[in-house]
C-alpha positions, -999 to +999 in steps of 0.1 A: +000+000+000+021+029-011-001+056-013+026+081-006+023+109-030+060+122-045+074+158-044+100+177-062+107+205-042+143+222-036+154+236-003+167+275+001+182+285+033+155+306+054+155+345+064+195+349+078+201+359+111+212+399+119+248+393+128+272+372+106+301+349+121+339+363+111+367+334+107+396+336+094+407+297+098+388+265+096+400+235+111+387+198+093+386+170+115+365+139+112+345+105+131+339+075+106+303+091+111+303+131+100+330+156+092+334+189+115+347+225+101+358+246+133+354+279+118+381+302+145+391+337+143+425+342+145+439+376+157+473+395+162+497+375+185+502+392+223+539+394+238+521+367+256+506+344+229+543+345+212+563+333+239+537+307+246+535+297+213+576+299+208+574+274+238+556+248+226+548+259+190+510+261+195+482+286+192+448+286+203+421+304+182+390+311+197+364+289+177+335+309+169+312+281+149+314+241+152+298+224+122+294+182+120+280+176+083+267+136+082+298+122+055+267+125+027+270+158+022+306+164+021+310+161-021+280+181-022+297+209-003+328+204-018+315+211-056+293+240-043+328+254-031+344+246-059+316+263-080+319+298-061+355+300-062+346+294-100+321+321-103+342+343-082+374+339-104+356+345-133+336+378-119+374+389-103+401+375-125+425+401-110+417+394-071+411+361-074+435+336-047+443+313-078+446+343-103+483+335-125+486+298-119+497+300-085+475+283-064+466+280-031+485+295-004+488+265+021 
């Protein structure tokens, strides 16, 4: 008895909050389950954050968002990335991070 009735719809992200998140670093980890972007903000070393990092050659950025995406929906997200930097490289040819053949900056 399948009287279920079928649906094409596509889903569009709702009204957007007021404020936006700033990062400037993303860290990719991973579970055999989902993978999680830590999206930090990294700002000008202290005297104090330089020593401590000269110490023991570590950092801490304040993470401002934690995202876990199920494993699905990682090559979905990937090829919308890659499709932005696209548009964006072709709207900005001058600006763009990949502009001259040199790639990212790692």
């Amino acid at each position: 008895m399948s009287d279920r009735k079928h649906i094409n719809f596509t889903i569009v992200p709702g009204e957007a909050p007021e404020t936006r998140v700033y990062s400037n670093f993303c860290a990719v980890s991973h579970t055999p389950f989902d993978v999680t972007l830590s999206f930090c903000e990294v700002l000008p070393l202290s005297d104090h954050d330089l020593q401590t990092a000269e110490a023991n050659h570590v950092v801490k950025a304040p993470v401002r968002v934690s995202v876990a995406l199920p494993l699905a929906l990682v090559p979905t997200l990937i090829a919308a990335l890659q499709d932005n930097m696209r548009a964006f490289a072709d709207a900005q040819p001058a600006q763009s991070p990949t502009a001259g053949g040199q790639g990212p900056v790692h």
